[in-house]
C-alpha angles and dihedrals in degrees: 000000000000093000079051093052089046101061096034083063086045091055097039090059094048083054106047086037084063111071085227090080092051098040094058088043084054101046094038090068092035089062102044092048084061092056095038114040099054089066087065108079093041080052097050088047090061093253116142103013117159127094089353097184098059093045105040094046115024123007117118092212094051096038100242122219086242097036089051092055098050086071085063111035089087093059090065108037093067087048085056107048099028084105112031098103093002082068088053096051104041094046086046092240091118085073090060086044086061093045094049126095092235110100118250084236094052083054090049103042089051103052082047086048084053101053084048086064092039089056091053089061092056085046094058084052096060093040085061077079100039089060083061086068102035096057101034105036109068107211094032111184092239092172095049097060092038084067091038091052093047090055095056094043087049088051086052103051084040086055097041089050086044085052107048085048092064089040088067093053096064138038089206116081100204092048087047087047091055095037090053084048089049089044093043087047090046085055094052090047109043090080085077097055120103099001088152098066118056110228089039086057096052093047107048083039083058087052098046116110103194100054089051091048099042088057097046089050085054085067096259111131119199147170093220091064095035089049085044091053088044100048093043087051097048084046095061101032078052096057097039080057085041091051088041097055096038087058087061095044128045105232125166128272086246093049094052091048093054095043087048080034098058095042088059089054103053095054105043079054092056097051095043090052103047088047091070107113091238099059094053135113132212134202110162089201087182113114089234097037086241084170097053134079102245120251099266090064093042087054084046087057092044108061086049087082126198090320105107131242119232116218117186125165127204119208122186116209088213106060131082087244090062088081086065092048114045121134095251086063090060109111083049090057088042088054100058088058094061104086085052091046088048087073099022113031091167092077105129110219121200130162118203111191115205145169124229156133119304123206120263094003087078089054090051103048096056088054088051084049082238111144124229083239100051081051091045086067094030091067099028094059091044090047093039089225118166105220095197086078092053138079123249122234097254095049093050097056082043089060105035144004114246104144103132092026084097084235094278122144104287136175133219120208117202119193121166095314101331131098130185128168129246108203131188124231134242128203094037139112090243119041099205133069116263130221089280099058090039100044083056094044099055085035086061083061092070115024132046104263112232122248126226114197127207120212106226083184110126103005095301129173104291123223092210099049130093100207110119095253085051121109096216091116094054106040108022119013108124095190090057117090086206088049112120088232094063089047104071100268131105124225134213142157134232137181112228095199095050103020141048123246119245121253119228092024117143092230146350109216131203118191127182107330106193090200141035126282105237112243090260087063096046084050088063100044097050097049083050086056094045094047084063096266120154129234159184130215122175119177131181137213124306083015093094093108088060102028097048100049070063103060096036097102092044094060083246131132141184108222111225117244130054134279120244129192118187107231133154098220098034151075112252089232094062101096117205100196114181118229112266123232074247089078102050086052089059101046107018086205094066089072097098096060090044098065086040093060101228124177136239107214110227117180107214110345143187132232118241138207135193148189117258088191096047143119096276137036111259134195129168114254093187135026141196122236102248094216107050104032128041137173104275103198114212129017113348104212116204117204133114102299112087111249103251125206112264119188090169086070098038106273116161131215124208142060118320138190120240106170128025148197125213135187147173140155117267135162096353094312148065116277106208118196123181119191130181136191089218126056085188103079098069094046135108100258096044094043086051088046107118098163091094144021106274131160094196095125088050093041097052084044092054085046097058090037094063081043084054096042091247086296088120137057104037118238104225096167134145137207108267112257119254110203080091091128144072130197094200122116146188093274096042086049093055088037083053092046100057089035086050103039102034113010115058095030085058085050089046090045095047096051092052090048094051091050094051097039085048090042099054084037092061 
């Protein structure tokens, strides 16, 4: 170890003796200034603040300080060992190296011992930025970028090994400099090679640099990445002693394959093996545990025991999703699977690929007298599919149901006995389902979903139509990610004048009836209320004589009149209640939107009134605003003029409710009722509206998950990060600049200057 510590001195002071060391030392914080500092000012002013560690430092989107660098720390490592071994050879030192009694691997081990130093030095560069968030971020992550900084100093160390390897192969420094810059390129390509065969995949995935760094950078720290950077290293330090040795002895060309041969394969052996999902560690070093699946899905997991889940996806080369899916995309999809095979490694993946029908085209084409078969090729030959590898259309029905899935990309989960399908979602800013969609799909698998029924009874809002006033979007929209069906519930219809309604169900809902329930089907719904069902009823203006018969029973009323709320860019008719502290009462998740005071949009709403004595216990889920909307008693006109405030005809000032929720115990168990003096809020036109800041579709999802007991959705929420806030100010910021931009690079640049003055002196 001494003789190790001897020559990585000796090597250290050849390199800070030679200007290169300090001139990459230099430009690295120069450039990183240039990508840091400019983010100052817009972050004294208040600008950007929210999780400020992640995105000041490393994350990819927002260009973080660290992130930004990775794409240059390649450029300096082959500058820096071009000439480590390539020096000894071509001065002919490397002869006196053989004949010494020093062994070629100490040499080795302490020139490599030397470039970890070295890259210490570049690691106390780039921690220069890191103080700026330490002292003016409270909260600062500390852990995150710990992990984020040990990524970058392993992909160093696995760079500067990379590079002395190379270094021994030439006499010449600028051909080992380029040939370090070709193998360093070829490591961050060969991921890409062979996507399209399984174990190939696997293997050149084990051997890719950029996928590993960029997790860990994300603050995931794992022993699959740190005993990637190791073994790479130890590969390429082997074969620099290998190359070494062989130089001293004659051995075969044979010999010398299978001794290069044999320390490639161990390696490879070592990283494939430790990237088996059961051989990983995990450590989420974020403060919200932004890399790992939240504790409702883990507890999912859980409960599923040691039986394993099937997941098998089924991608159809027709249609526009295949482009997500393709085989080459594999090792992404793969990835999006690991937080979920962390807790659960016995998650069995399959992909079936498959041609068919899509909906619509088929129609099309027989109008165009353009057979399924000439589109079959069509498409085949643009998209360059081999259909030998697909499924026909026969096989595939043969093999699974999917009529109804819109031939997307669609996946079916098995668990036991039980299948459920995982969809993805167009048109939507990210393809694939998220943890909240997952984490109720696998939850179906062991647990009865809960239904929610719709009353079709009086031409009510329908959950199968597309019109504006439809519920479609909210109940049974499989491209929507928000859709219930994509929740975990199952939804049905039922006629209560012709029909029965189902026992065991999570809610019966009535929207909107334009006429009145027949006696028989009050009948019925009252005996359902009295048996301890829950329920929704929703009415609109100018519905209170068949709503209110209704509610009767429940010490509820819809006031007559119609709701107005004074706005410049809308309708006065178009009513913006606040959630009520009832809300958050009844989903605790809704919280944040309540202090924020976010709106739910109504279209034309009613007033209600309860009974505080009543049957049930009652508390307001939405308010009006009591100084900007009032009661206006009598016809609302809507033209050009602005509806004014009349006492004289009734009108009534204050806060009204306008959506309630009602409980009580029966029949061993709370019966929870929600009514609301709008239909509109739930339906497709106000859960697509994006013109102001409405909570409609969170609000309808904490509706039907205190209906569901908190079974369905999901919650998949984190704590809000901390690190919100900065301490920098205008002055700081200028104090940083000059410290930043002139300062430390003089101090940098004058050290350099006195070691090598002192150097040539000497």
């Amino acid at each position: 170890m001494k003789k190790i510590i001897q020559i990585a001195r000796l090597e250290l002071s050849l390199l800070f003796y030679s200007p290169i060391a300090w001139l990459m030392l230099l430009i690295l914080f120069i450039q990183m200034t240039m990508d840091f500092t400019p983010k100052l000012p817009e972050l004294a002013r208040g600008q950007t603040l929210n999780a400020l560690t992640d995105k000041l430092f490393v994350n990819i989107e927002y260009a973080g300080v660290l992130s930004a660098v990775l794409d240059k720390l390649y450029l300096y490592i082959p500058l820096i060992t071009m000439g480590i071994i390539s020096r000894e050879t071509s001065s002919g030192s490397i002869k006196l190296l053989y004949s010494s009694p020093v062994k070629l691997s100490h040499v080795v081990y302490g020139k490599f011992l030397s470039m970890m130093l070295y890259n210490l030095m570049i690691m106390a560069v780039i921690c220069l930025f890191v103080v700026i968030g330490a002292i003016y971020i409270p909260h600062f992550d500390y852990p995150h970028i710990l992990v984020a900084l040990l990524a970058i100093y392993l992909m160093l160390n696995t760079f500067a090994a990379i590079g002395i390897f190379v270094s021994s192969l030439t006499t010449y420094q600028a051909v080992a400099a380029i040939s370090t810059f070709v193998v360093l390129a070829f490591m961050n390509y060969i991921g890409r090679v062979g996507q399209g065969i399984d174990f190939i995949r696997d293997l050149t995935h084990s051997l890719s640099m950029p996928d590993r760094t960029a997790r860990m950078m994300s603050g995931l720290l794992n022993s699959r990445d740190v005993i990637y950077y190791l073994v790479i290293s130890g590969i390429f330090l082997a074969l620099t002693i290998t190359k070494l040795e062989l130089e001293r002895v004659s051995k075969t060309v044979l010999q010398q394959v299978m001794k290069y041969g044999l320390i490639v394969l161990v390696g490879l052996t070592i990283t494939y093996i430790s990237s088996r999902q059961q051989m990983i560690g995990y450590y989420d070093a974020t403060a919200t545990q932004q890399n790992t699946i939240s504790k409702n899905t883990q507890e999912i997991l859980k409960n599923m025991g040691d039986e394993s889940v099937e997941m098998t996806e089924y991608v159809n080369g027709l249609e526009d999703s295949y482009n997500q899916a393709t085989p080459n995309k594999r090792i992404a999809d793969i990835a999006r699977w690991e937080p979920y095979l962390r807790f659960k490694p016995n998650i069995q993946m399959k992909w079936v690929y498959y041609y068919d029908s899509i909906p619509g085209i088929t129609e099309q084409l027989k109008q165009q007298n353009f057979t399924f078969n000439h589109y079959v090729m069509f498409m085949s030959n643009l998209m360059k599919l081999d259909l030998r590898k697909f499924l026909t259309p026969a096989e595939i029905k043969q093999k699974i149901n999917l009529k109804g899935e819109n031939a997307r990309v669609v996946m079916q989960l098995k668990y036991k006995d039980r299948t459920t399908f995982l969809r993805t979602f167009s048109p939507d800013s990210y393809f694939w389902p998220k943890e909240a969609e997952t984490g109720a799909a696998l939850k179906r698998l062991i647990v009865k979903a809960p239904k929610v029924v719709f009353a079709t009874d009086g031409y009510q809002r329908s959950m199968d139509k597309i019109g504006d006033r439809d519920y479609k979007t909210l109940a049974n929209t499989k491209l929507s990610r928000g859709s219930m069906v994509n929740q975990g519930f199952d939804v049905d219809s039922v006629s209560l004048e012709n029909g029965e309604i189902p026992e065991g169900i999570a809610a019966l809902v009535i929207a909107d009836p334009k006429v009145a329930f027949s006696l028989r089907a009050v009948a019925k719904l009252q005996k359902y209320i009295d048996q301890g069902g829950n329920l929704m009823v929703a009415g609109e203006i100018g519905k209170q004589g068949i709503i209110n018969p209704l509610l009767e029973s429940l010490g509820v009323k819809m006031l007559d009149g119609t709701l107005v709320q004074q706005s410049k860019d809308y309708s006065n008719d178009l009513l913006m209640p606040n959630l009520a502290a009832g809300s958050v009462a009844m989903i605790p998740e809704l919280q944040p939107y309540y202090l924020k005071k976010w709106i739910v949009s109504m279209p034309g709403a009613s007033a209600l009134s309860y009974d505080s004595n009543g049957p049930f216990t009652t508390h307001p889920l939405l308010m009006t605003n009591p100084e900007s909307s009032w009661l206006k008693k009598g016809k609302l006109v809507l033209d050009s003029a602005t509806a004014v405030f009349d006492v004289k005809a009734g009108d009534q000032k204050g806060s009204f409710p306008v959506a309630l929720m009602l409980s009580r115990n029966r029949n061993n168990k709370e019966q929870r009722i929600m009514v609301s003096g709008d239909a509109d809020f739930l339906s497709n036109a106000e859960l697509a509206r994006v013109n102001m800041t409405t909570v409609n579709g969170g609000f309808a999802q904490g509706i039907f998950k205190w209906f569901a007991y908190g079974e369905f959705p999901i919650d998949t929420s984190r704590p809000e990060p901390k690190d919100n806030a900065t301490t920098l100010t205008r002055t700081s910021v200028k104090a940083l600049q000059i410290i930043y931009y002139g300062v430390i690079p003089s101090i940098i640049f004058l050290m350099g200057m006195v070691i090598l003055i002192r150097r040539k002196g000497k």
